[in-house]
Structure formats: structure tokens, C-alpha cells
N, C-alpha and C positions, 0 to 999 in steps of 0.2 A: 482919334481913331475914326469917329463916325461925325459924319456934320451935315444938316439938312437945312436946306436954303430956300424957303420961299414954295415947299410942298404942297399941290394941288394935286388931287387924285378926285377925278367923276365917273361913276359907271351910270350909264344910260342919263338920265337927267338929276340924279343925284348927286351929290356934292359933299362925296368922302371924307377928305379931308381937304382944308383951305386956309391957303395959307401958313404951312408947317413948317417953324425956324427953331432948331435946336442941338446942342449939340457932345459927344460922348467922350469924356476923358478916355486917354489908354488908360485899364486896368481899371474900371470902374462899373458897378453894379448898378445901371439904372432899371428901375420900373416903370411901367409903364399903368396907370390903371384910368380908370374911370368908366362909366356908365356900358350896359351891352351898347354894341353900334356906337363907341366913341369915337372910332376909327383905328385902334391901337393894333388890330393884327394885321389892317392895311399899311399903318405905320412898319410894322416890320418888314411887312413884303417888300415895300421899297426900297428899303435898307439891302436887300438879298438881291434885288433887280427885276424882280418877277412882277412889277406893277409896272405897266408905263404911267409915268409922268403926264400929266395935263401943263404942269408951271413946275418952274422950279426944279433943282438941282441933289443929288443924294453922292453926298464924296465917302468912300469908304479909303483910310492911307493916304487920303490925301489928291486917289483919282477918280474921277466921276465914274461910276458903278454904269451908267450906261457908254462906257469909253470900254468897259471888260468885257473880256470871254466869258461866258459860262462858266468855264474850267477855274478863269483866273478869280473870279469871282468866290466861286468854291473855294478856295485856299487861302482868301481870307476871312469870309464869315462861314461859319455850320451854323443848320438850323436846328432846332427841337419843337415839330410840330403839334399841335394842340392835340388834334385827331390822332391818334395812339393805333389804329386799327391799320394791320395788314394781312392784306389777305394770300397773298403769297407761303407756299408752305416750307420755309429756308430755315434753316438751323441757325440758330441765337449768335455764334462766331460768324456765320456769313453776314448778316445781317450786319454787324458791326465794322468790317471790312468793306463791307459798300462805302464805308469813310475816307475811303483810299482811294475813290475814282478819279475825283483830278487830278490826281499823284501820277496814273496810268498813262499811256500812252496807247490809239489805237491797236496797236500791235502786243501791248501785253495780255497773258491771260486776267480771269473774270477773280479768282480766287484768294483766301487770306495767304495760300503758299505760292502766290504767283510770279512772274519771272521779276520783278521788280527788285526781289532780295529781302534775305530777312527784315531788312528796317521796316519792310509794311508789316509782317508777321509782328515783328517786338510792339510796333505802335499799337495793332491791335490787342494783342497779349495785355499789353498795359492798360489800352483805355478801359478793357474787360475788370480787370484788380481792380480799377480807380473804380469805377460804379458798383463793384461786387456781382459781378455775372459771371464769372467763372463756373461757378458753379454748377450752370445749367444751360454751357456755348456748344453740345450739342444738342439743346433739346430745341423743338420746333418753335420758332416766333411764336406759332398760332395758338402754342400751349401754357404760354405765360400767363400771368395773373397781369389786370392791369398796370399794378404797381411796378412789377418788374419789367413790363415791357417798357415803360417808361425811363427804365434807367437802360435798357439796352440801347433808345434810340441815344438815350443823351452819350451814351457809350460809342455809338457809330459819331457822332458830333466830333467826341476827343479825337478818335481816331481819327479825323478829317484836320487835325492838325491847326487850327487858327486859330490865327489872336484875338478874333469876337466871335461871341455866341450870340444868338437869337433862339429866345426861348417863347411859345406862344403860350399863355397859361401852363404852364409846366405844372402846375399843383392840380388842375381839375379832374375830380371824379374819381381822388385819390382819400383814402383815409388819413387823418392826422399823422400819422406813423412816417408813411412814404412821403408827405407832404413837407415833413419836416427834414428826415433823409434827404429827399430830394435838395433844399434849398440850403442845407448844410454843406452838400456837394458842390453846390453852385458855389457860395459865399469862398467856399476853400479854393475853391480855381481860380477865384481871383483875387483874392490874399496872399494865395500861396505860386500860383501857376502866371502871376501878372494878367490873365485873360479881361478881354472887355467883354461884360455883356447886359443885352437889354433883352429885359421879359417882360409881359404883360401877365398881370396877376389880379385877379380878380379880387383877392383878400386882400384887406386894404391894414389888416396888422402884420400879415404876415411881412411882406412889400414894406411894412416899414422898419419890423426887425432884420430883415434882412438887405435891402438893399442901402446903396449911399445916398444915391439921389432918387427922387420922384418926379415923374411929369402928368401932369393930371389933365387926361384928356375931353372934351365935349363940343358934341357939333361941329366933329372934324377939326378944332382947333386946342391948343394947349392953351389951357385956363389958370396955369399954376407951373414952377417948376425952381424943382431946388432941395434942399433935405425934405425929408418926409415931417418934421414937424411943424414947418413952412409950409407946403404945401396941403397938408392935412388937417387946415385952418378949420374949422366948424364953418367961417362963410363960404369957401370954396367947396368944403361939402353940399350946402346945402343947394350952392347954385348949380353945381354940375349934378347931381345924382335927385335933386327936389326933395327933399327929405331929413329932418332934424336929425343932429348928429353930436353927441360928447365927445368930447377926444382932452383925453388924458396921458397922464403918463402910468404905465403898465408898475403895480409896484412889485412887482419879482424881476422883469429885464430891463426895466426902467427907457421902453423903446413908447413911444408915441403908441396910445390907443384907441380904434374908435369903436363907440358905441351906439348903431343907430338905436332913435327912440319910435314909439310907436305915434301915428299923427291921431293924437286925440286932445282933449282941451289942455289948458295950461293948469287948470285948478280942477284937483278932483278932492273925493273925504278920502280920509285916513293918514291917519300918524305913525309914525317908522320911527323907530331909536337905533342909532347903530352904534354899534361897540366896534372899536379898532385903535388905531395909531401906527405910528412908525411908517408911513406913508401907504396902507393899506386902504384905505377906506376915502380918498380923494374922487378917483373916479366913480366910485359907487355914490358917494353925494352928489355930485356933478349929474349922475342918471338919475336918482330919487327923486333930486331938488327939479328938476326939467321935466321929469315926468308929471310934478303937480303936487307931490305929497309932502304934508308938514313933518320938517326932519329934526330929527334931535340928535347930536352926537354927543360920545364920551364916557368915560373921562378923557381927556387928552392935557398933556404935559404943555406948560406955557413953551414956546419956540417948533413945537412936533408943524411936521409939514401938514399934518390932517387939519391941526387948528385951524393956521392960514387958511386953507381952500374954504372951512368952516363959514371962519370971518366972510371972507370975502362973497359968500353965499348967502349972508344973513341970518345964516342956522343959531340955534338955541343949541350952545356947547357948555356940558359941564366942563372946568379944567383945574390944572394941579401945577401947584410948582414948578418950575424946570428942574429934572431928574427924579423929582420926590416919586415915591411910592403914592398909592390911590389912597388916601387918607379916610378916616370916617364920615366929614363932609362931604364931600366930592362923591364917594359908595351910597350915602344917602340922598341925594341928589342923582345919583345915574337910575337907582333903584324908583325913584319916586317919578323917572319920565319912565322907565321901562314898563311901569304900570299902568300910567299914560297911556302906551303906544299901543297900537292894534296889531302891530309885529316887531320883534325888534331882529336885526338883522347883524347876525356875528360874523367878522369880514375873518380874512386870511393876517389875523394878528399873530405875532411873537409874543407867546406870553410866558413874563416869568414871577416870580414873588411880587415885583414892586406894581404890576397891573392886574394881577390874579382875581384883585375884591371885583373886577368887573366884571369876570366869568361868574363870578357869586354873585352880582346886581342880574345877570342876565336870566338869574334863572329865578326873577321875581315874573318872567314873563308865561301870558298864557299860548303863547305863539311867534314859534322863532324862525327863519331861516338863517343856513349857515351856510356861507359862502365860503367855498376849500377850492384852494389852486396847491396845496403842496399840503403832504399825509401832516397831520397834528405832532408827530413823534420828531420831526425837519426843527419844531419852532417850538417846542416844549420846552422850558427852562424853569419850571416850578414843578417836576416831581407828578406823582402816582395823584396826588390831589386833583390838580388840572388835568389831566387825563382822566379821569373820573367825573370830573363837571362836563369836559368837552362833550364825551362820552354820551351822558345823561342830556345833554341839549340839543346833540346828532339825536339820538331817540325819540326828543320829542318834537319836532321840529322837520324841515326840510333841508336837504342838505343839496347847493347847486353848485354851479360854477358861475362865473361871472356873468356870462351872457343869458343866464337864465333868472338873473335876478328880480328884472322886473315880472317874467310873467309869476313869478315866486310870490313878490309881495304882491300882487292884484291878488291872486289866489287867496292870500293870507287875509287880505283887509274884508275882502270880502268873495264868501266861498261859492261856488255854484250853487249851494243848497237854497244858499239867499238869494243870490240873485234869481233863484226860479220863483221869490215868493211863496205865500203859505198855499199849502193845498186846498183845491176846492172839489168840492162835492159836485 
């Protein structure tokens, strides 16, 4: 669908991008990410027509994009611009009907009932249901909420009829809610609707749950390119973006996860015990162990995915049988590091009878956080008891999400009280 051959783009003496060869299945989700100024919304533009060319070639179908009309152009890529704001005061259905202009003919009228025929009318009707704006196609553009103007424009997009999309950060400056809407939308059009599209997304999990392929852009050139767990290498992060980075696999979507860390040394004090298993607790070692802190994990089952990453980290792992329940060894052994540890950190585990005693080892602690991506009630399989320890460990304890884990345990190892030192006179 899309193929870019030898891309050079300079404005004034700068040098956008150079060098740009790649190229876009029909019916394929690529993202686009890397660093501010990677060149990735110039990459679009030229995709659209709207850059001239320095070198190099941009084929949309097959024909060179600078070989098309404006118009013709339009009918096979719609954009969805980054910038969300319009200042024009048109009612939400007009707005959306502007999707129909190449369709037009100078002599048609401007409007969604215009001489063209219902088929402009139904396309808009529809692309309206397909983003859920309905609702509010006569109120003003200028009176939407961020979030929904942003599905109006991707609504004028449908309406413009083509088989690729270009999307500029489509998630910015949107709350998680619409973020996830949004790219729910996206994924379904082209699963469901065969469409091609390339977005540039600044979240580099989202981009990897949601799209097929990744192109990782820096310094005006592609540094990386291919599924997102290829490309979202921790050395390509850190050469394009300068900055250390985990990248795991997510254990609820199981999609590629990164985690930057903060640049401080490699060794610092304090001990962390973490309770988990069943593949919860992989990328949270992966951040501990990186950030500098002595980790302890467990209990965990001989074969469990947590061990492996364990092993291969070097961690001090209590473990258990393969399938066996948390025996009295293994409980006295988790209990005896939790006492150890200066925090012990309770991940997003499934716990039922046969792992239970480590909710009960956990609460040998003077200082926990608890890491929650899904309510306790989702993964509860031992009864009113565990609900009642989780309970009493949410109380005493901090309770975050994943990205807020490390500032959790620096807080925990050592609190601002200390770090201000004792008072002086």
C-alpha cells in the first residue's frame, strides 16, 4: 500500500529525515515512534504529499504521490492530525462531511445533503456510529471535549473513504479512557474494515499493544523496524531515546512492555522481597534488579515463568515443587527474607489456597507496597481469608501501579524523613 524509497526531507539547513526506505502492508497497523524531532510527523506528511521531497520517492498503490492530484490523493490516504483545535464555528456533522470533498466535484454543493446523493449522506451517517458522535452532530466543533473532538476528526477520516489512514499522535493530551477508545477504533478498522494505517505514537506500550509492526525512528533515519518486540530491544531504546530502559513482557496482555528507569548508579542500599508468580512479577525484577536493589523473590513453583527471569537475574529465590502448594519450608524461608527486606513488594498475583502462606509470610513485613493492575476480587481463589490479608497489606502499605513502583520502593527504603537527616538546633 505504502512504500518509501530513499526519503530525504531538509528544511533550511537541517536534515529531517535521510535517507528513509520502508515499507506498509495493505491492512496493516504500523507505528511509528521514537524520540521528539525523530522526524515521524514529517514521515507522514510525505506519505500525504504535503512535504516536497529533497531525494527519494513516496509510492501510495502503487503510484508516486507526487504523480497525484490533490483530490486523487485524498481518496486514498485521510489524515488524523495531531493538533485537534479548530477554530471555525461548524456543527460536529459538517465537520465530518468535509470527508467527502474529493468525492465532490466543483459544481457540487458544500454540504452533508449535497447534490452528490445520499451515498455522501449514508457515508457520513456511518462514519458518525462507527466513532459514536452521533450523539452530539449538531453541536458545535468548538464545544466538544478534547476527547471527542478527536474522534470527530478520525470520523471525518472514515468519511473520506480510503484504504490508509495516517494518524499523528492520535492518543495526545487524551486521558487513558479516550486513549484506549481511540486505538480500539483504530485496531478494529483494520482487522475488521482491511484499512492500512500508520500512526505516530509517542507511547511506546501502547504502539506495542496495539500495532503489528514498529518503525523506530532517530536522527531522521529508521534505527529498528519490524514487530514491536524486535524493535523495542532495550539496545535500540537506549541508542535512540539515551536512556535505560526494561522491556518485558506485560503479564495481563502479555504485549511487549517498557519500562524507563531513572539514570542514577547501578548499586544503591536497600533490600526488596517480592511476592508474586504466574508470570506477574518478571518485569517488576527486571526494574528492581536494574535499578540497583538487592532482590529476593518467592516462593515460586520449580517451572513458574517468574523463577526463569529469577535465575537468569541472579536473584535469591525461595521455591517449591512443581504445582505443590507453599509448604512450611519454603513459608519459613519467604518469611525469614521478608524480615530481611526494607520493603517487600506484593505484585498483581492470583492467589488461591496452594500460594496463600505467602500472603501470610508477607505480613511478617514492616513495609509493603502493593502493586494492583486488576481489583483483588478478578484473582481471588482462596475465600474471605485472602481478602482479609490483602485487605490488611493495602492498609498498611502503598498500594501503586506498575509505573509507580520504583518511586514506591525508594520512598519505602528510605523516607524523606531520613533523607532530611536529624534536626539541628
Amino acid at each position: 500500500m505504502i512504500e518509501i524509497d530513499g526519503v530525504a526531507v531538509e528544511l533550511g539547513e537541517n536534515s529531517i529525515l535521510d535517507g528513509v526506505t520502508t515499507a506498509v502492508e495493505d491492512g496493516q497497523f504500523v507505528g511509528l515512534v521514537g524520540p521528539n524531532g525523530a522526524g515521524k510527523t514529517t514521515l507522514l506528511r510525505t506519505i500525504n504529499g504535503v512535504v516536497e521531497l529533497d531525494r527519494g520517492e513516496v509510492r501510495v498503490g502503487g503510484d508516486p504521490v507526487a504523480s497525484l492530484s490533490s483530490k486523487e490523493t485524498s481518496r486514498r490516504v485521510a489524515v488524523v492530525p495531531q493538533d485537534t483545535t479548530l477554530s471555525f464555528d461548524f456543527p460536529v456533522e459538517e465537520v465530518v462531511a468535509m470527508g467527502r470533498h474529493p468525492y465532490r466535484s466543483r459544481f457540487s454543493g458544500g454540504g452533508a445533503d449535497s447534490a452528490d446523493g445520499p451515498s455522501d449522506r449514508e457515508r457520513v451517517v456511518a462514519a458518525m456510529e462507527r466513532t459514536e458522535v452521533t450523539a452530539f452532530a449538531d453541536r458545535s466543533i468548538t464545544a466538544v471535549s478534547g476527547g471527542e473532538r478527536q474522534r470527530v476528526l478520525l470520523a471525518r477520516a472514515l468519511a473520506q473513504d480510503t484504504p490508509a489512514l495516517l494518524l499523528d499522535e492520535p492518543t495526545a493530551s487524551l486521558d487513558i479512557n479516550h486513549q484506549v477508545r481511540t486505538l480500539e477504533l483504530v485496531r478494529e478498522l483494520v482487522d475488521e474494515d482491511d484499512k492500512t494505517v500508520v500512526a505516530a505514537i509517542h507511547d511506546l506500550n501502547l504502539a506495542a499493544h496495539y500495532c503489528d509492526e514498529l518503525r523506530l525512528l532517530s536522527g531522521g533515519r529508521i534505527r529498528a523496524s519490524g514487530d514491536p518486540e524486535t524493535v523495542l530491544a532495550e539496545d535500540h531504546l537506549e541508542a535512540a531515546f539515551d536512556t535505560r530502559a526494561v522491556v518485558s513482557s506485560h503479564p495481563v496482555t502479555g504485549s511487549t512492555y517498557v519500562t524507563a528507569l531513572p539514570e542514577r548508579p547501578v548499586e544503591r542500599e536497600g533490600r526488596v522481597h517480592v511476592v508474586g508468580g504466574g508470570g506477574t512479577v518478571s518485569r517488576l525484577l527486571y526494574v528492581l534488579s536494574a535499578a540497583g536493589y538487592d532482590v529476593s523473590v518467592g516462593a515460586l513453583n520449580e517451572g513458574d515463568s517468574d523463577l526463569e527471569t529469577a535465575r537468569s537475574l541472579g536473584l535469591d529465590a525461595v521455591t517449591e515443587e512443581p504445582f505443590a502448594p507453599v509448604g512450611d519450608d519454603a513459608r519459613r524461608a519467604v518469611e525469614s527474607r521478608v524480615r530481611e527486606a526494607d520493603v517487600t513488594v506484593l505484585a498483581d498475583v492470583e492467589v488461591g489456597v496452594g500460594n496463600l502462606a505467602n500472603l501470610r509470610a508477607a505480613r511478617e513485613t514492616d513495609s509493603v507496597v502493593v502493586v494492583e493492575e486488576r481489583s483483588f476480587a478478578e484473582r481471588n481463589y482462596a475465600g474471605s481469608d485472602a481478602a482479609a490479608l490483602y485487605r490488611e497489606l493495602c492498609e498498611r502499605g502503598r498500594v501503586v501501579g506498575p509505573d509507580e513502583l520504583l518511586p514506591a520502593v525508594e520512598e519505602a527504603v528510605d523516607p524523606p524523613s531520613e533523607r532530611a537527616g536529624p534536626a539541628t538546633e
